[in-house]
Every structure is written in structure tokens, then in C-alpha cells.
N, CA and C of each residue as an Amber inpcrd file, in Angstrom:
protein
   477
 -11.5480000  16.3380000  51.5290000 -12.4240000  17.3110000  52.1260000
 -12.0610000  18.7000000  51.5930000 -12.9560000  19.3730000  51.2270000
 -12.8780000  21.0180000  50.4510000 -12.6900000  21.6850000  51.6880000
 -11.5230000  22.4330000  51.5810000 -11.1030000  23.3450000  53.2290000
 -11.4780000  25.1470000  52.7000000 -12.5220000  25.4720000  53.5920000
 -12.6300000  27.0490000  53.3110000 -10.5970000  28.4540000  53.1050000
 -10.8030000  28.5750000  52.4800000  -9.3870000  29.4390000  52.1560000
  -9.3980000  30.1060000  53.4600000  -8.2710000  30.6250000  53.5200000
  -7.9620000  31.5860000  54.8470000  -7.4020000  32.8950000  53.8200000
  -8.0090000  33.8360000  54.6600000  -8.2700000  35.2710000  54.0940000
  -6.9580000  36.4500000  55.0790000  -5.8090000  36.1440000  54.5510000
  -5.1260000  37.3370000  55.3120000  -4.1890000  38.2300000  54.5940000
  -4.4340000  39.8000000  55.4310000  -3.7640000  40.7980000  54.5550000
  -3.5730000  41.2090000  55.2120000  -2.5560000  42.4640000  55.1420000
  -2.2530000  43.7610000  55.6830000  -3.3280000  44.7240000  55.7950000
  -3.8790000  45.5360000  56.7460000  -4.9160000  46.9140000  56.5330000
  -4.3570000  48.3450000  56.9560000  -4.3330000  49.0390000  56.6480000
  -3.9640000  50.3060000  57.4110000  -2.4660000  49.8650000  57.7220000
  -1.8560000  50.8650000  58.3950000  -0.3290000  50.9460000  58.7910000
   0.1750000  50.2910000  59.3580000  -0.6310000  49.3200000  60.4480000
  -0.6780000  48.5920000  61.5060000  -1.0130000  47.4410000  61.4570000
  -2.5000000  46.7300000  60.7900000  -3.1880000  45.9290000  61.1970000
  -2.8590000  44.7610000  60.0110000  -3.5320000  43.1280000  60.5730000
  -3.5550000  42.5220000  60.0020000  -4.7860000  41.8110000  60.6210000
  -5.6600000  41.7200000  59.0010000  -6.8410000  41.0460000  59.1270000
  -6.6330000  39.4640000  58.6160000  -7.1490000  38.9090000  59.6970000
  -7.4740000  37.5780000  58.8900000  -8.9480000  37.0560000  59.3470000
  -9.3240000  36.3270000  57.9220000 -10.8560000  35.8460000  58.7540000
 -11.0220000  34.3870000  57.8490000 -11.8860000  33.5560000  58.2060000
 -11.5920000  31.9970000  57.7280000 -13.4760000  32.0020000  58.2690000
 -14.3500000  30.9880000  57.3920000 -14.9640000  30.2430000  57.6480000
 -14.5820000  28.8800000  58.2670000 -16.0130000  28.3480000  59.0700000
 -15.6760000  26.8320000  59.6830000 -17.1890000  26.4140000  59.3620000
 -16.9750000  25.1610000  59.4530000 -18.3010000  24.4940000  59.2220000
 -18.8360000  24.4240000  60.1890000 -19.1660000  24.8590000  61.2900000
 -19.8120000  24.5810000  62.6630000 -20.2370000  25.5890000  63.2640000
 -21.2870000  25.3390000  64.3780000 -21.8500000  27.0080000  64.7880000
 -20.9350000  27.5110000  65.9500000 -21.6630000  28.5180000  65.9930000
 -20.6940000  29.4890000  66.9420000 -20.1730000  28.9190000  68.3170000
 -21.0880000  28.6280000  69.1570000 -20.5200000  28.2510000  70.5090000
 -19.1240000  27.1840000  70.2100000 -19.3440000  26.2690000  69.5920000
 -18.3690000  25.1010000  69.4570000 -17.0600000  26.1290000  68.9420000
 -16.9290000  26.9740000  67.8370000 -16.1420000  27.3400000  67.3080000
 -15.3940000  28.4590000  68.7610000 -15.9240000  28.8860000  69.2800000
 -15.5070000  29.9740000  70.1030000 -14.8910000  28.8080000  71.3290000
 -15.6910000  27.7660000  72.0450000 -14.6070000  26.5450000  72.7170000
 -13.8720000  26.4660000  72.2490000 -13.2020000  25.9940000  70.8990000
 -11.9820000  25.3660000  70.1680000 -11.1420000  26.6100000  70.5820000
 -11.4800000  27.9600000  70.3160000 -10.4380000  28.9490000  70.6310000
 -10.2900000  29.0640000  72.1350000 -10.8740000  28.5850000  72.7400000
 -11.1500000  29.0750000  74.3450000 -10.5790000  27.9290000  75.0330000
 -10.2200000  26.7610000  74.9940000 -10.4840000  25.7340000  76.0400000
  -8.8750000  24.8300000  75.2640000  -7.9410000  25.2720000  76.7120000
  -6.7360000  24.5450000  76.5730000  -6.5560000  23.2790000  75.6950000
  -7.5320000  22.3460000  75.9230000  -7.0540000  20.9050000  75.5350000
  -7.5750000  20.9960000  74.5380000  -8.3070000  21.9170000  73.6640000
  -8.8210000  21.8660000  72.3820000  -7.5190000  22.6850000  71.2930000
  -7.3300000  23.5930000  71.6590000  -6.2550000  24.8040000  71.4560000
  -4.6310000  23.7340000  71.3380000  -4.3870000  23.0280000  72.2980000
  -3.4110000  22.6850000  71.7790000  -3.3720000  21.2320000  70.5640000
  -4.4870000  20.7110000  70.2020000  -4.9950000  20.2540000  69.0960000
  -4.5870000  20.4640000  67.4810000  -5.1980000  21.9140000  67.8350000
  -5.2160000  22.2970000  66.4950000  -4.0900000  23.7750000  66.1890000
  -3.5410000  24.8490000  67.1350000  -3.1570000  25.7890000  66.6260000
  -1.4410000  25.8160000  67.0240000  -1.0820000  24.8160000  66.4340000
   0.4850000  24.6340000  66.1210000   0.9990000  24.9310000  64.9750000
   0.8060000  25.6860000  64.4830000   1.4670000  26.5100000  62.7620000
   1.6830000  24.9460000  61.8780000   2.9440000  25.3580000  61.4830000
   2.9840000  23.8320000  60.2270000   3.3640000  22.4200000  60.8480000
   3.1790000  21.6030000  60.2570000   3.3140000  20.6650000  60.3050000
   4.8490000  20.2210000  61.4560000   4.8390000  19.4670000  62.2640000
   6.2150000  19.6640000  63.0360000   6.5520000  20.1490000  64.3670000
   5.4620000  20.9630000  64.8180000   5.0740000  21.3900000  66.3490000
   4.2380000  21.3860000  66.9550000   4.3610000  21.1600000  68.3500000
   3.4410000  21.1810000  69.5260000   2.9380000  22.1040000  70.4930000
   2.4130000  21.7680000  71.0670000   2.3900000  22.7910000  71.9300000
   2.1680000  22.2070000  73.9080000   3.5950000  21.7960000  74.6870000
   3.0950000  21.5640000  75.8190000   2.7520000  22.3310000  77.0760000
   2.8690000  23.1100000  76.7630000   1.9180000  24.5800000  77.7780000
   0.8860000  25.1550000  76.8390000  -0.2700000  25.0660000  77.5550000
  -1.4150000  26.6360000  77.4000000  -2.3220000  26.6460000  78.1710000
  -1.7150000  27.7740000  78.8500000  -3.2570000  27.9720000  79.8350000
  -4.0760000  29.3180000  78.7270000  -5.5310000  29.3420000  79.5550000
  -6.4200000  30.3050000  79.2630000  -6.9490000  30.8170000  80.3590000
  -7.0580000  31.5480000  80.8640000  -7.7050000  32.3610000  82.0860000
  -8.7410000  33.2350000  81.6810000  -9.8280000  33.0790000  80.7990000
 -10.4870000  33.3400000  79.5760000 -11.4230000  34.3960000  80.6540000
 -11.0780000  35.7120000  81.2030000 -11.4600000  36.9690000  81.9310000
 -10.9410000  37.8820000  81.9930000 -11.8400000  39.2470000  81.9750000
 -10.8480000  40.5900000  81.6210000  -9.6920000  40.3140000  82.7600000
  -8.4410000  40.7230000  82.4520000  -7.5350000  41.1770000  82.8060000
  -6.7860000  39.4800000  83.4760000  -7.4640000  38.4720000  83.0810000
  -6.9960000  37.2530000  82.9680000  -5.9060000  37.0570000  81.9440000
  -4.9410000  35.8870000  82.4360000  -3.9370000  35.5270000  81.2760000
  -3.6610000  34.2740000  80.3700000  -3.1110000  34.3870000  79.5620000
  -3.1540000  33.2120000  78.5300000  -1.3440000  32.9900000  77.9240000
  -1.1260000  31.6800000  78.1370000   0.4900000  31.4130000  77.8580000
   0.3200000  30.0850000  76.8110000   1.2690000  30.3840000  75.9630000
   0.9960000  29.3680000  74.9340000   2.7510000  28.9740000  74.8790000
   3.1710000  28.0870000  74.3990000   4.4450000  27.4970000  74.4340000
   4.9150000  26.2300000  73.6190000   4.9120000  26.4620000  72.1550000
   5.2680000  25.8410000  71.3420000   6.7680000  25.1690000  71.3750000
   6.9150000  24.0450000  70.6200000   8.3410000  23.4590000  70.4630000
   8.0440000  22.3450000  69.4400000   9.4500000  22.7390000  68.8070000
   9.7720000  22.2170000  67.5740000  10.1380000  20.5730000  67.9420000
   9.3430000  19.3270000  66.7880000   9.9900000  18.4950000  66.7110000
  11.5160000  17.8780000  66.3110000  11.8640000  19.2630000  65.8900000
  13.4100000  18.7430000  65.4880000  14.3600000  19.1130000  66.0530000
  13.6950000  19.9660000  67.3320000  14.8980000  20.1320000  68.3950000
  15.1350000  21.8570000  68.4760000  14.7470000  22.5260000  67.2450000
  14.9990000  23.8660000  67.4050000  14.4620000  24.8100000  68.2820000
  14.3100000  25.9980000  68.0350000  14.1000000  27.1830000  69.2210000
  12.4130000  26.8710000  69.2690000  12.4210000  27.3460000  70.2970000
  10.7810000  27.1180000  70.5790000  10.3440000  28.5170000  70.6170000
   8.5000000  28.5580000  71.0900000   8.2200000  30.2100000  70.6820000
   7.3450000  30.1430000  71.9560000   7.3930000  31.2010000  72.3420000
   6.2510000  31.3040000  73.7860000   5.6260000  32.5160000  73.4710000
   4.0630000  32.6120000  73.9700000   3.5870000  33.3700000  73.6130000
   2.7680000  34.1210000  75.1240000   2.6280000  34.9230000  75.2800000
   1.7640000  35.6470000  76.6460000   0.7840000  36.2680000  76.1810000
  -0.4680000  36.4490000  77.1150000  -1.7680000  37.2320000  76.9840000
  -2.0950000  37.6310000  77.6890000  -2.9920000  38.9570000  78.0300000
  -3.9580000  39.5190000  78.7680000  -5.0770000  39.6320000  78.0930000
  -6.3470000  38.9460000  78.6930000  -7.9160000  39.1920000  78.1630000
  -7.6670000  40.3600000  78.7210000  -8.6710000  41.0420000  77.3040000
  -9.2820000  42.9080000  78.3280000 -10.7090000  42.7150000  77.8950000
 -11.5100000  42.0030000  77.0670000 -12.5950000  41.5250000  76.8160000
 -13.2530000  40.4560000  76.7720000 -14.1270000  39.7130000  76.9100000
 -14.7710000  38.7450000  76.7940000 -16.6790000  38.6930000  76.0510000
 -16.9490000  38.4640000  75.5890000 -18.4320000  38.3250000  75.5150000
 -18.9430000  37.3120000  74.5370000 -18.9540000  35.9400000  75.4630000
 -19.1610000  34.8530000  74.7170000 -20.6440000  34.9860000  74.2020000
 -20.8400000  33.5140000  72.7170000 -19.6080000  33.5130000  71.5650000
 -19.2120000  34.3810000  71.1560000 -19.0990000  35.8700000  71.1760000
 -19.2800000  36.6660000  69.7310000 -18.1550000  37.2640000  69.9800000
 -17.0370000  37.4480000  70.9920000 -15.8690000  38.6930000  70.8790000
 -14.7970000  37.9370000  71.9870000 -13.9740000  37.9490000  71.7880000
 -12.9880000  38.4700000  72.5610000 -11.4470000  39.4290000  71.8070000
 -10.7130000  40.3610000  72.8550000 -10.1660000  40.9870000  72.5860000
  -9.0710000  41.0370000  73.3470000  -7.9060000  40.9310000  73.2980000
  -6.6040000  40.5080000  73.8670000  -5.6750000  40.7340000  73.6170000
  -4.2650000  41.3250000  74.6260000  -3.1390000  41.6310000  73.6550000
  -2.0330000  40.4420000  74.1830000  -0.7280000  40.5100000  72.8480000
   0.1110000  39.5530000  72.6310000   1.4930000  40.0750000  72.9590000
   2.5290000  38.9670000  72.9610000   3.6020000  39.4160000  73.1600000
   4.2210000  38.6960000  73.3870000   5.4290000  38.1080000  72.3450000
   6.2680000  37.2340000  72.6670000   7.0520000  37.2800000  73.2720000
   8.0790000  35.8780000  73.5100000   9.1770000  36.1380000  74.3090000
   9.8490000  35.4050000  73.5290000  11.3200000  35.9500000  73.3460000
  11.5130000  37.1460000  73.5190000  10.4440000  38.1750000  72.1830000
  10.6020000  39.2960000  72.6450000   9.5680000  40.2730000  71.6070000
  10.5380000  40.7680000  70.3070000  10.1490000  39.8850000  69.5430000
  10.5780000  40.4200000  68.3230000   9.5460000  41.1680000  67.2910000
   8.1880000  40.7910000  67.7850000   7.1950000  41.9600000  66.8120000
   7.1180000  43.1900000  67.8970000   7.9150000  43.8030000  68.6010000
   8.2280000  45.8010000  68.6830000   7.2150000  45.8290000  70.2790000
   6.7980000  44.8450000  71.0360000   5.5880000  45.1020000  71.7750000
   4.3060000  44.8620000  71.8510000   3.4430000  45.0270000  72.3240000
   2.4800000  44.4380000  72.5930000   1.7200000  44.8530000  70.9880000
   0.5840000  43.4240000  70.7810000  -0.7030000  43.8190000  70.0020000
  -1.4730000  43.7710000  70.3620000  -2.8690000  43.8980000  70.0540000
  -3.5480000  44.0090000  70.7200000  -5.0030000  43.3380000  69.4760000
  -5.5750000  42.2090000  70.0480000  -6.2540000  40.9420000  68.8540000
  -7.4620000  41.3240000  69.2830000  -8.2720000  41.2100000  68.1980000
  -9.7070000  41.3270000  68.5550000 -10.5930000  40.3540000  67.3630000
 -11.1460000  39.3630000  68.0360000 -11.4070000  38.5830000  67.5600000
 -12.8920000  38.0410000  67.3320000 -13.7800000  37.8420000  66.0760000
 -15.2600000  38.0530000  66.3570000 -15.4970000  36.4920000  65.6570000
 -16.6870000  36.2780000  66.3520000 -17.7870000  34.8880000  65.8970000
 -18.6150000  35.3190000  65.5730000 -18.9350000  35.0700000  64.2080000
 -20.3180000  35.5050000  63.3440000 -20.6320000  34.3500000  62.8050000
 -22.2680000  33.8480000  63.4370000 -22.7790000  32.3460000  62.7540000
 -24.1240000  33.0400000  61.8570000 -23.8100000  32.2650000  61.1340000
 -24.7750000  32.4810000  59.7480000 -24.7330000  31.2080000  59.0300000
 -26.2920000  30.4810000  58.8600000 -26.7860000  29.1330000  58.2560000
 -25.2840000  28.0670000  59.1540000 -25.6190000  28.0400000  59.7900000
 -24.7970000  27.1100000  60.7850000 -23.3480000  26.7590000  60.3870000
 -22.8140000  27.7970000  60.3360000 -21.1690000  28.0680000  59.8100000
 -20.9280000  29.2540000  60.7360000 -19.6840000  29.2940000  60.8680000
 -19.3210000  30.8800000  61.6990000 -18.1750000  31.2160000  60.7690000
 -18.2490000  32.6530000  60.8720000 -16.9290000  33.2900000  60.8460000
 -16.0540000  33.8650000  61.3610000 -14.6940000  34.0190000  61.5610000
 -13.8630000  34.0630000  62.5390000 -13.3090000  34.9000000  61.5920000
 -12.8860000  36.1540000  62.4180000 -12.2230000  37.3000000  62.2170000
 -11.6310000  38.1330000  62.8190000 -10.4580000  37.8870000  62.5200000
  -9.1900000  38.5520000  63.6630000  -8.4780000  39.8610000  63.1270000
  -8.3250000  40.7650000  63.7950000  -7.5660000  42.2360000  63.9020000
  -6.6200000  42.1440000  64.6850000  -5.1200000  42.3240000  64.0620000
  -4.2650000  41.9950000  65.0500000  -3.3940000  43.3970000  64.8950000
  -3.5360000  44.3430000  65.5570000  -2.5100000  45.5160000  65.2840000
  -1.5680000  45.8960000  66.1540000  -0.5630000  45.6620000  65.4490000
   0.9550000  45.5210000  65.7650000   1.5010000  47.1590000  66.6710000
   2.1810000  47.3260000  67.1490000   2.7930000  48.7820000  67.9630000
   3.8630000  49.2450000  66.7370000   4.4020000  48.8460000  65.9750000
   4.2250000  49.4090000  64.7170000   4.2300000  48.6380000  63.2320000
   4.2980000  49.8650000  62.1250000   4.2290000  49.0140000  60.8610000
   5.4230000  48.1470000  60.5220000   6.7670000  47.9300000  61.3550000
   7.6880000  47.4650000  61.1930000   7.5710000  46.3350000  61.8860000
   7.0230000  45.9150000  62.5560000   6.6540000  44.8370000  63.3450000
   5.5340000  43.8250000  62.6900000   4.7150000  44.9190000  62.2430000
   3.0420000  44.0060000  61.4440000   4.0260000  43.4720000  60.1690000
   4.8720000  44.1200000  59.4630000   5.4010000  43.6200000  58.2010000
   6.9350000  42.3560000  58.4760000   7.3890000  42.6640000  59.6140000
   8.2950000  41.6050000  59.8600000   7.1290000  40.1180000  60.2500000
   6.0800000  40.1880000  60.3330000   4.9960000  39.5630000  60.6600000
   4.8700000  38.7900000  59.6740000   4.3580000  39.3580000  59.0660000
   3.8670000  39.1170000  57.2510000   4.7380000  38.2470000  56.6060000
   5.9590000  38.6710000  56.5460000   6.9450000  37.9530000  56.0590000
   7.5550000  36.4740000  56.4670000   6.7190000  36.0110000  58.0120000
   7.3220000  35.0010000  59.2760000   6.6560000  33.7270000  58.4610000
   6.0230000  33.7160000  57.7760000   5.7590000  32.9840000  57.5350000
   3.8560000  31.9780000  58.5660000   4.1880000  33.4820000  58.7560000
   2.4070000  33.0660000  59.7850000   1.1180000  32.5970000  58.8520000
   0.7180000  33.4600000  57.9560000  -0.1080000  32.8030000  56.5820000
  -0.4080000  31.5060000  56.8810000   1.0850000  30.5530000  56.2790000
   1.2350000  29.7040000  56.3260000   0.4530000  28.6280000  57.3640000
   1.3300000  28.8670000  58.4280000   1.3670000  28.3580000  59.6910000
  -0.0370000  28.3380000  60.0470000  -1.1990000  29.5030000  59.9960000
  -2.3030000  29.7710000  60.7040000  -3.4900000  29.0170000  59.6130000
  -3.3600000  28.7640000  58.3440000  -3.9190000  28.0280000  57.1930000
  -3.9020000  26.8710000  57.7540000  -2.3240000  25.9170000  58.3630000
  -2.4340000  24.7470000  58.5070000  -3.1480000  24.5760000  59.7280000
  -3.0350000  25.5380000  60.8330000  -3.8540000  25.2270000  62.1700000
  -5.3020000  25.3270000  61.9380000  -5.6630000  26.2730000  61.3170000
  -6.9360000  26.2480000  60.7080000  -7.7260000  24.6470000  59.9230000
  -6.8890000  24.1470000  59.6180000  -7.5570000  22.7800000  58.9940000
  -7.5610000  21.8440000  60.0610000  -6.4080000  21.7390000  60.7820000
  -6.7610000  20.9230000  61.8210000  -7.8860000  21.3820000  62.7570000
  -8.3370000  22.5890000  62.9410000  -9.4110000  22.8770000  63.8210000
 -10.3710000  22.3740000  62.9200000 -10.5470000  22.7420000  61.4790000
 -11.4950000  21.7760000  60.7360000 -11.9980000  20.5930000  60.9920000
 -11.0360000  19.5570000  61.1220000 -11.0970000  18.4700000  61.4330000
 -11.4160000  17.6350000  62.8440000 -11.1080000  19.0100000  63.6670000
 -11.5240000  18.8960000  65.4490000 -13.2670000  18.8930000  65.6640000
 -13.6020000  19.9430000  64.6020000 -14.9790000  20.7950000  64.8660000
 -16.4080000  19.3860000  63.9070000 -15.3950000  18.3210000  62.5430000
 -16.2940000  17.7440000  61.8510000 -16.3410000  16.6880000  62.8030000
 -15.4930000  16.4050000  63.9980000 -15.8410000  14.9770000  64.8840000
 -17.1140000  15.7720000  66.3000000
């Protein structure tokens, strides 16, 4: 199966854009990001982890906990959210923050669904509290990780 590339860079001092085509229209694509039992499916970075917590409380000032762990026993990663936006399919906007916080504090994601000839595009702004944080980012090896979750949502969205 031909997998659309995943598109991510650095922008400005702060930000990191990434945006990916999917083969499917918008509503479905915006569930897969929205709806626990779909989410822990597909957005486990590489190959090797799970994820047995995630809620979504998918409303302004609602929260979202994600909680990865390694099959080989190592450190696990937890992740926290506050929605401050919603406006299904086309937006949501949310900030992040691990535990413990090693990217400097909160970011703050803003995330859009654009369907065009029955494909969407997904495009994320993730800007970091600073440029030392967005670039310790860069370097984590996320690329990676968000390419491979990305195909498995591929593969969620062609059944």
C-alpha cells in the first residue's frame, strides 16, 4: 500500500508544523483523533508501545490523558490535556504537557481537518513555551514515531 509522506518541520522560533494526508473524509478522520478506543489503535509512536490509558473529554476546558508503555519494560510517557476549542470536523485546539515536563511547559496544538475530493488533511501547530524545548523536540525522535502512528491510522480508516 503507497502511504502519503508525513510533512514535519520547524516554523518560526517556536512552532512545529506537521500535516499528513489520509484517504478518508473528514468526519471519520476527526473520530480516529477524537474517540479513545480508536486513538489507542493507532497513535503509539514506533513500533513496541501501547497505550493503556486515554481518556478524551473532547470540550472546552475538558481533559485528555494519554499513557503510553513500553513493551520492553522501560520508562513509560504520560501525556495531559486541556481542550480550549472544539468545532467539529474542522478544528480543535489544545494544550500539552508531559509528565514529567521535559519540553519547558505547556504547548499549545491546534489542529485542522481539511476534506478535499474525499481525502482530508490534517495539520498540526504545535508551539512549544520555548525554542529550546520545540528543538529538544525535534531531535526525540517524534518524526519518526508520529509517521509510524500515522500508517496505522491508515490502516484503521481503509477498514
Amino acid at each position: 500500500m503507497s502511504r502519503t509522506p508525513l510533512k514535519l518541520g520547524p516554523q518560526g522560533d517556536r512552532d512545529v508544523v506537521v500535516e499528513r494526508s489520509f484517504d478518508a473524509p473528514r468526519d471519520l478522520v476527526f473520530e480516529a483523533f477524537t474517540k479513545p478506543e480508536l486513538v489507542k489503535r493507532w497513535m503509539l509512536g514506533p513500533d513496541g508501545w501501547s497505550m493503556p490509558v486515554c481518556t478524551i473529554d473532547l470540550r472546552p476546558g475538558g481533559k485528555g490523558r494519554y499513557e503510553w508503555t513500553s513493551d520492553s519494560g522501560g520508562p513509560g510517557m504520560t501525556l495531559n490535556s486541556t481542550f480550549k476549542e472544539i468545532i467539529a470536523p474542522e478544528r480543535i485546539v489544545h494544550t500539552e504537557r508531559f509528565e514529567p515536563d521535559w519540553t519547558q511547559g505547556d504547548t499549545i496544538v491546534t489542529t485542522t481537518f481539511t476534506e478535499k475530493d474525499g481525502k482530508t488533511i490534517v495539520r498540526m501547530t504545535i508551539t512549544y513555551p520555548t525554542a529550546e524545548g520545540r528543538d529538544m523536540v525535534l531531535k526525540s525522535g517524534m518524526e519518526q514515531g508520529m509517521a509510524r502512528g500515522y500508517e496505522r491510522l491508515d490502516d484503521i480508516l481503509k477498514r
